[in-house]
N, C-alpha and C positions, 0 to 999 in steps of 0.2 A: 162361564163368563160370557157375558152379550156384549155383542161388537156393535159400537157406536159406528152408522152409518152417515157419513159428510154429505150435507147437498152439495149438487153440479158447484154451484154457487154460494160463497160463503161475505157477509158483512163484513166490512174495514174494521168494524167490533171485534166481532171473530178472529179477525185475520190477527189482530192486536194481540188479541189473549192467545190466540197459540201459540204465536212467535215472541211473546213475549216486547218486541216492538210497539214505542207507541203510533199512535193515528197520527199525529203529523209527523213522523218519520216514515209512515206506510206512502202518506200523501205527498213527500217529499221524494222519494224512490218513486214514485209515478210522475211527476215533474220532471223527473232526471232522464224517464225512459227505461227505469229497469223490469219496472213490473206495469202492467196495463190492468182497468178495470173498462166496466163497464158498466153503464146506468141502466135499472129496474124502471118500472112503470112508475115507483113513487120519488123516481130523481135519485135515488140515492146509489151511493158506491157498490157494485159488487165486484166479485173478484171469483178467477176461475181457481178452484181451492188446490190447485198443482200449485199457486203461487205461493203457499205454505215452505215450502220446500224450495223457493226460488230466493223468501226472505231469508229462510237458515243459512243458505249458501252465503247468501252476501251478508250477514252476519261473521260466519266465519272466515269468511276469506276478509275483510276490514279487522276482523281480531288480529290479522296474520300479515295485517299492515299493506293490503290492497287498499287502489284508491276506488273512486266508486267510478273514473271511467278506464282506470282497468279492469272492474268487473265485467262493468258497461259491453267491453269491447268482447270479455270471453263470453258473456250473455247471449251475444248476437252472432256468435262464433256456432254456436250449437245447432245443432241440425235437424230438432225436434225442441223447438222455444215452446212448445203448449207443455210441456214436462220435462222437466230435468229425471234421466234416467239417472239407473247404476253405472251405463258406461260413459254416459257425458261427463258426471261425477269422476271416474275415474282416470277421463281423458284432461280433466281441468285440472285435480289433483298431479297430474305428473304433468302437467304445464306449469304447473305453480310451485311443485318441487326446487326443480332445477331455481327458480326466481328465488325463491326463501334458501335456498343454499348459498347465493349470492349473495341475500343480502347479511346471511349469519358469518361471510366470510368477511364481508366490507366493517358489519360491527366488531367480529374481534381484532380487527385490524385498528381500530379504532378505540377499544378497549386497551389495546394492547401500546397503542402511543401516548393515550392518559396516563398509564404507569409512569412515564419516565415526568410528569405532570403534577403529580399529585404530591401535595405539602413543596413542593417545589416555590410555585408563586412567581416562578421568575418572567413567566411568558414573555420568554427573549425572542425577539424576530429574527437574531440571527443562528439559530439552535431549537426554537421549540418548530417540533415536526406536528405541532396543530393549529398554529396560525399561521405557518408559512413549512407546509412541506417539500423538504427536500430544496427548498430554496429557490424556489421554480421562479418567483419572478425576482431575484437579484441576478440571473442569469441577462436578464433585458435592461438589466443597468440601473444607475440610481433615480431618485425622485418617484413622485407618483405614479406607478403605470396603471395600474386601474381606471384612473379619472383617464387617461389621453387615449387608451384603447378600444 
């Protein structure tokens, strides 16, 4: 088997087809500040092809319901931004753990208050615990408090 050798430097083309990402998503992550290029002799995009590996990241971590400036923020957190290693990887993944346990506790928490919801219909304000949990502002008395606060 011959191993496909990557230049230094790889096209926005490229960069597209291997991450499967289109071009103005590659161009719109460099707007943002996640990935940087740089321009060749004929004006056009290149890219240092570690950044291969910088779009998969932030593929998966927005499948996993990251926004793109909390990528943003663990992107610039790394201590070697020209490549994302194994242990960056694995330092970002147990920072993201803990986050995604969170939020799977918040959804079945919230799963779990649809139940008493569902075929119901009633969405009573004074009993449904999803438009008004726990009853938190009839504690502050009647009339609108949203609008006066």
């Amino acid at each position: 088997m011959r191993k496909i050798i990557m230049p230094e430097w790889i096209s926005v083309g490229v960069l597209s087809e291997r991450t499967g990402v289109s071009v103005s998503a590659l161009h719109f992550y460099e707007r943002k500040g996640l990935i940087k290029s740089q321009r060749n002799t004929s004006n056009h995009r290149q890219y240092p092809k570690h950044v291969i590996r910088i779009v998969s990241l932030i593929q998966v971590a927005q499948r996993t319901g990251f926004s793109l400036e909390d990528i943003l923020l663990e992107l610039e957190g790394l201590p070697n931004r020209t490549r994302v290693t194994l242990e960056d990887w694995e330092a970002l993944g147990s920072r993201w753990q803990s986050e995604l346990d969170r939020k799977i506790t918040q959804l079945t928490e919230l799963k779990n208050m649809m139940a008493d919801c569902i075929g119901c219909g009633c969405l009573s304000l004074e009993r449904c615990r999803l438009l008004n949990p726990y009853d938190e502002l009839g504690e502050k008395g009647t009339g609108p408090r949203l609008m006066t606060e």
